[in-house]
C-alpha positions in Angstrom: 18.4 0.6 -20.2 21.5 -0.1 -17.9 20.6 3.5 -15.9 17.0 2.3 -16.0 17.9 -1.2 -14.1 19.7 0.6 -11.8 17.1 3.0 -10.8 14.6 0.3 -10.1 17.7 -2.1 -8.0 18.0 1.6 -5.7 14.1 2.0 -6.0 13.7 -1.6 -4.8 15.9 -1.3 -2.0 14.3 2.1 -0.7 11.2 0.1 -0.8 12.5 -2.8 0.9 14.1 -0.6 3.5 10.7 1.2 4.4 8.9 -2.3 4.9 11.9 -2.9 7.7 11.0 0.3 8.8 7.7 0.8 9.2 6.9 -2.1 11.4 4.5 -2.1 14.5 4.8 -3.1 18.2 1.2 -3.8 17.9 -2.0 -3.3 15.9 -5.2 -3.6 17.3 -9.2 -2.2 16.2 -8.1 1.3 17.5 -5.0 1.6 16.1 -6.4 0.6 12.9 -9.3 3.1 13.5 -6.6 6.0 14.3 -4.7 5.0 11.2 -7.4 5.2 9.1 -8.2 8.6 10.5 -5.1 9.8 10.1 -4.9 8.9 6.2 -8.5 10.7 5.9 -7.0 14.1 7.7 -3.6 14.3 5.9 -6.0 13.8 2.2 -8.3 16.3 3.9 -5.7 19.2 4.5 -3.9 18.6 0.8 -7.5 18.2 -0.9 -6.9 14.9 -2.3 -9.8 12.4 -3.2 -8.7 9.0 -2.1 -10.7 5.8 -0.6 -8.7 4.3 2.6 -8.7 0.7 3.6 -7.5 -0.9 6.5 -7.6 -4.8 7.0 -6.3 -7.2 9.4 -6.7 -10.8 9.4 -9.1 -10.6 6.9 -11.5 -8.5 8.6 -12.2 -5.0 7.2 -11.4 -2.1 10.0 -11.5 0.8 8.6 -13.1 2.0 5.0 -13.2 5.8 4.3 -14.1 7.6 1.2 -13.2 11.1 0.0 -15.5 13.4 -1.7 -14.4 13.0 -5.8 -14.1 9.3 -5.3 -16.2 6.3 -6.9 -16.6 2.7 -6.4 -14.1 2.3 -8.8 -11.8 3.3 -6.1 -12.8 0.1 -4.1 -12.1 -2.4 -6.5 -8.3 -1.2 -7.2 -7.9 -1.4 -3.5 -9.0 -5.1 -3.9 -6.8 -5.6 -6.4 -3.7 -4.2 -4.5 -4.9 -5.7 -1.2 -4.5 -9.4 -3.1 -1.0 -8.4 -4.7 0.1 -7.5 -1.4 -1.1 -10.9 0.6 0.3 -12.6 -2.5 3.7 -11.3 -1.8 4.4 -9.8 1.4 5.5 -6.8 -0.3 3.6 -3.3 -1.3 1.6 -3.2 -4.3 4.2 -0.7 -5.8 6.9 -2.4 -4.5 5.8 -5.7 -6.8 4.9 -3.4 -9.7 8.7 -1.9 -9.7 10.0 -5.0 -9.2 8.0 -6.3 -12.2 9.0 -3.0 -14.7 12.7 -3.9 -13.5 12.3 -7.3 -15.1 11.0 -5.9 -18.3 7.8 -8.3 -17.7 4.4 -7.7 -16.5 2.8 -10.0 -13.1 0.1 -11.0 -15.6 2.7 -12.0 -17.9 5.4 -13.7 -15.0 2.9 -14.7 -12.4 -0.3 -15.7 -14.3 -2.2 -13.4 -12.5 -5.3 -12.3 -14.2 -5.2 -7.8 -13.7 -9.0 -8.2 -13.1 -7.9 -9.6 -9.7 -4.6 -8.4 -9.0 -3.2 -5.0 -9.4 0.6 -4.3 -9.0 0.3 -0.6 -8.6 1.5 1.9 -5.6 -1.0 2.3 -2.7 -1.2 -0.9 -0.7 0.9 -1.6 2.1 1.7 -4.5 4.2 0.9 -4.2 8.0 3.9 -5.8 9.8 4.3 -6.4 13.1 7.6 -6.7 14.2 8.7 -10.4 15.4 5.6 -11.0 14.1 5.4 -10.8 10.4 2.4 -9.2 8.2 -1.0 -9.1 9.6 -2.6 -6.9 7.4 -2.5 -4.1 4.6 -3.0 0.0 4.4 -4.7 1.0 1.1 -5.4 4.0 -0.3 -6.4 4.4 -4.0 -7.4 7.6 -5.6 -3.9 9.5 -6.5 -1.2 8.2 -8.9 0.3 4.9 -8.2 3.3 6.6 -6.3 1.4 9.5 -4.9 -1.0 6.2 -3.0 2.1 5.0 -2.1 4.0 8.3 -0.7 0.3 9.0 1.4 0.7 5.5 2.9 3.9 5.8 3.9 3.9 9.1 5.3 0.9 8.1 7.6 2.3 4.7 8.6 5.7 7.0 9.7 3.4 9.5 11.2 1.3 6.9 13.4 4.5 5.4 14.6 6.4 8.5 15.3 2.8 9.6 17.6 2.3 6.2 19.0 
């Protein structure tokens, strides 16, 4: 179990570290719209079925679906994109730091799994000196594989833009 708390503490603070990283200058409609397009292409060339969402402020920007994906798909992004303006943190970061506790959010938050969902794929939009202003979602993979395609096209964006 020791080995196991561990883990999540060096988990944790790789997630942490990528929130510090990925942060924007800026984000407006296009961006959003080039982020979202982004996500679709990089699903596209490794044949993955995901649903992308992009909000900010609220407002829905961008919403893509892959072929092999179902509506299903759009309610576990709603359910990430709450944990994450809950929080301030990605949806797998909560979920790890949740496991690391030995607890559930249901169970330590109250927070009823039909409306939140601490699982990997939903990541906060931050601008930096700025703060959040919005979440990337995907849903459609495994919880880590979401979270992986987020992050790579967050890093991706920013390294092009």
């Amino acid at each position: 179990m020791e080995n196991n708390a561990v883990d999540y503490n060096r988990l944790l603070d790789d997630l942490r570290q990528q929130e510090t990283d990925l942060q924007f200058t800026h984000f407006t409609n296009d961006d959003a719209y080039t982020l979202g397009q982004l996500v679709i292409e990089l699903a596209r060339q490794d044949g993955l079925a995901i649903t992308v969402d992009i909000i900010r402020h609220g407002q829905q920007l961008f919403h893509a679906a892959r072929p092999g994906t179902s509506s299903d798909n759009d309610e576990w992004i709603k359910r990430k994109v709450r944990t994450v303006n809950r929080f301030g943190h990605s949806s797998f970061y909560m979920g790890i730091h949740y496991k690391r506790q030995n607890t559930t959010m249901a169970e330590k938050a109250l927070l009823d799994p039909a409306e939140f969902a601490a699982h990997g794929g939903s990541f906060p939009i931050i601008i930096r000196n700025v703060g959040m202003v919005g979440t990337l979602t995907v849903s459609g993979l495994p919880q880590e594989e979401d979270h992986k395609l987020v992050v790579r096209a967050i890093r991706k964006f920013l390294e092009e833009n």
